[in-house]
N, C-alpha and C positions, 0 to 999 in steps of 0.2 A: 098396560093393556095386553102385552105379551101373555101373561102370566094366566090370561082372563080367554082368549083365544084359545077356540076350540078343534082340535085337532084338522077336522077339513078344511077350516080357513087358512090353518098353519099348512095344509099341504101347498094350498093355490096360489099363496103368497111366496114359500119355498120356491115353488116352479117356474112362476112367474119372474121372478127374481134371477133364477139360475136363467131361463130362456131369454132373458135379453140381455145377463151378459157374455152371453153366445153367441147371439146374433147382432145386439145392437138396434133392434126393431121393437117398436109399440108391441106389446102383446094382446092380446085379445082372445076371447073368448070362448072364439071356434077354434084358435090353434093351439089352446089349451086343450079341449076336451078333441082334438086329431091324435094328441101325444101325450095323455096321460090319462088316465083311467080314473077318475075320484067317485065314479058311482051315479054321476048326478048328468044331466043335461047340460047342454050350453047356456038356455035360461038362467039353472041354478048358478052357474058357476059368474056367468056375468051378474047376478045378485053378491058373490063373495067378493066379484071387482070391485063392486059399487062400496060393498059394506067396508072394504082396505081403501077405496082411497077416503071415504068418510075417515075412516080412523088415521089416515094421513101418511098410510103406508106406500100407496100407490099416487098417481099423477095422471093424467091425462092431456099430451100434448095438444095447442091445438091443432084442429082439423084433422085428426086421429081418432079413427074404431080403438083402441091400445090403448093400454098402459107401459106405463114405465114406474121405477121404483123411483122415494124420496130419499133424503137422508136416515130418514125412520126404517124405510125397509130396507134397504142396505144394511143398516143395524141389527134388524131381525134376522136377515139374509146369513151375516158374519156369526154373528153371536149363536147361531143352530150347528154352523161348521162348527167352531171352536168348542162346541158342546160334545159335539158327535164325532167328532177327530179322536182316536183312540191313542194314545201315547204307546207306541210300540215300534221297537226296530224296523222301517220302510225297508221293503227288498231293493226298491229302486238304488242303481249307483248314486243316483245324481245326490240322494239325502244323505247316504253314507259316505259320500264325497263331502258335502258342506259338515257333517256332522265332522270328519277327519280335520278340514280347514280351521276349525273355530276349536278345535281343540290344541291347536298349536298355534293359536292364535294369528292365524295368515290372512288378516282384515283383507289387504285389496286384491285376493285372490278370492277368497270367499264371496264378496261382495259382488264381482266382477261374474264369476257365479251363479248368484241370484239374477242379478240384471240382465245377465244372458240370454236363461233361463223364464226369466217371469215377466222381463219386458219394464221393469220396475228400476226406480232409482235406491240404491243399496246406502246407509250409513252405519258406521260404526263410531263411538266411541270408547276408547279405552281410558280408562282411569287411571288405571294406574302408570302408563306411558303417557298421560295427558297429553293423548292425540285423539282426532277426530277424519276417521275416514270418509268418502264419499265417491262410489263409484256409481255410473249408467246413466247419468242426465241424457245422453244422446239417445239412449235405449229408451228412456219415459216418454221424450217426447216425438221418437219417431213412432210411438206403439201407440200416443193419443190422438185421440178425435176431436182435433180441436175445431171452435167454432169462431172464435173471434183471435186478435191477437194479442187482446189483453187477457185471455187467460193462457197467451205463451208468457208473454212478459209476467204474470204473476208467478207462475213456476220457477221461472227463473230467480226471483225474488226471494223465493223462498229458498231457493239452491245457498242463496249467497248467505241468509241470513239464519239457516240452521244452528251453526256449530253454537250462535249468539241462545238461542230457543234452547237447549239442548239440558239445562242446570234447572228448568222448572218440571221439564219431561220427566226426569230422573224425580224428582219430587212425586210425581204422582204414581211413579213405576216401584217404589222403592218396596223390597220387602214381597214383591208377589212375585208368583210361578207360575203366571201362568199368560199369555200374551195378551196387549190391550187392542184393542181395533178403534180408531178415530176415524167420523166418516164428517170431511165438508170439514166445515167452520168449526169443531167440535175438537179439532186437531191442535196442539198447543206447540206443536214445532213447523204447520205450514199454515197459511192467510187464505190460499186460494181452495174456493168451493167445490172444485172441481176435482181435488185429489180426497184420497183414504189415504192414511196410514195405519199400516200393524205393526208396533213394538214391543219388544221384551226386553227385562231387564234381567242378565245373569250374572253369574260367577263365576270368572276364566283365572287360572292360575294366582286364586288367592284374593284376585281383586273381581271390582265389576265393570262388567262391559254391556252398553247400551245400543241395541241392534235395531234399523228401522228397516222397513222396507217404502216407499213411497211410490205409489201411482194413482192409478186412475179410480174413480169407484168402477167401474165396471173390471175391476182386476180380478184374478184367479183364485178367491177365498181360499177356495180348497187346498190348494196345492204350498202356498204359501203360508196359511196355519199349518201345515202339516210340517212343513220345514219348523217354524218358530217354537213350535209345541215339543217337538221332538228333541230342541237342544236343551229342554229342560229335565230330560234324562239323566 
């Protein structure tokens, strides 16, 4: 349906997407058209809500004016970043900082890095030293919003049972350039609904090494492709 999606639904969906995971709030319709310009009314634009979440992009909590996104939009959400991310030398340190780490291959520096930084739980593994790294569980889940305690206990879950997941991931990464995004159930290295992953699969001193990053769906697309996209320079 992406594909079919016409460019001001593609806007309202982009923005509605980026504004709650910013805020963390139902979006709606008037605080759409307070802070973004698409041409149209508030009427129109609560018409593009109605028509996304028909098509399954959007959600509506109950007893919420707002939207929130799905797994679907999140997907749409990631996959416009990863589109639009230009592969080019970041002036920021912090890229040419992990771009230096992952070149000398310094896993739980680098990682430790990212989690820092992005609030996310970092994994590495290396093949060719058949090790598997794992830094920031404390950083995932002091950055999430959690609502129950079984979706601590499932994170955890998955903590443990990564490095096991980790030989079918490689399977599906194998061969590309270009970073995967897993959103929810849809992820073959965690269980719980509640996280994204972005992976890449590269080529560090002759062998391969498989980089995840793990958090929330409402994590930093942006910033986070731009790290992953950029080590395949």
């Amino acid at each position: 349906m992406t594909a079919e999606m016409d460019k001001r639904t593609a806007q309202v969906l982009e923005s509605a997407v980026q504004e709650f995971i910013d805020t963390g709030e139902p979006i709606s319709s008037g605080w759409l058209y307070n802070h973004y310009n698409f041409g149209i009314k508030p009427a129109m634009i609560r018409l593009e809500l109605e028509k996304l979440s028909g098509g399954g992009f959007l959600e509506q909590p109950h007893h919420s004016a707002g939207r929130i996104p799905t797994d679907k939009g999140y997907e749409f959400f990631a996959e416009r970043v990863l589109e639009s991310e230009k592969t080019q030398e970041p002036a920021h340190m912090f890229y040419r900082h992990i771009r230096n780490l992952f070149g000398r291959g310094e896993w739980l520096e680098l990682l430790n890095e990212l989690s820092s930084n992005l609030g996310l739980l970092g994994v590495a593994d290396d093949l060719r030293k058949k090790m598997v790294y794992k830094e920031g569980l404390e950083n995932l889940i002091e950055n999430f919003e959690w609502t129950t305690q079984e979706e601590i206990k499932s994170v955890i879950r998955d903590f443990a049972e990564i490095d096991n997941r980790l030989n079918q991931t490689l399977g599906e990464l194998e061969n590309e350039n270009t970073p995967h995004i897993f959103i929810g159930r849809k992820s073959p290295v965690t269980k719980s609904e509640s996280l994204a992953v972005v992976a890449g699969n590269y080529e560090n001193a002759g062998s391969r090494v498989l980089l995840l990053a793990i958090g929330p769906k409402r994590m930093d697309y942006k910033k986070t492709l731009k790290v992953f996209k950029n080590l395949y320079q």
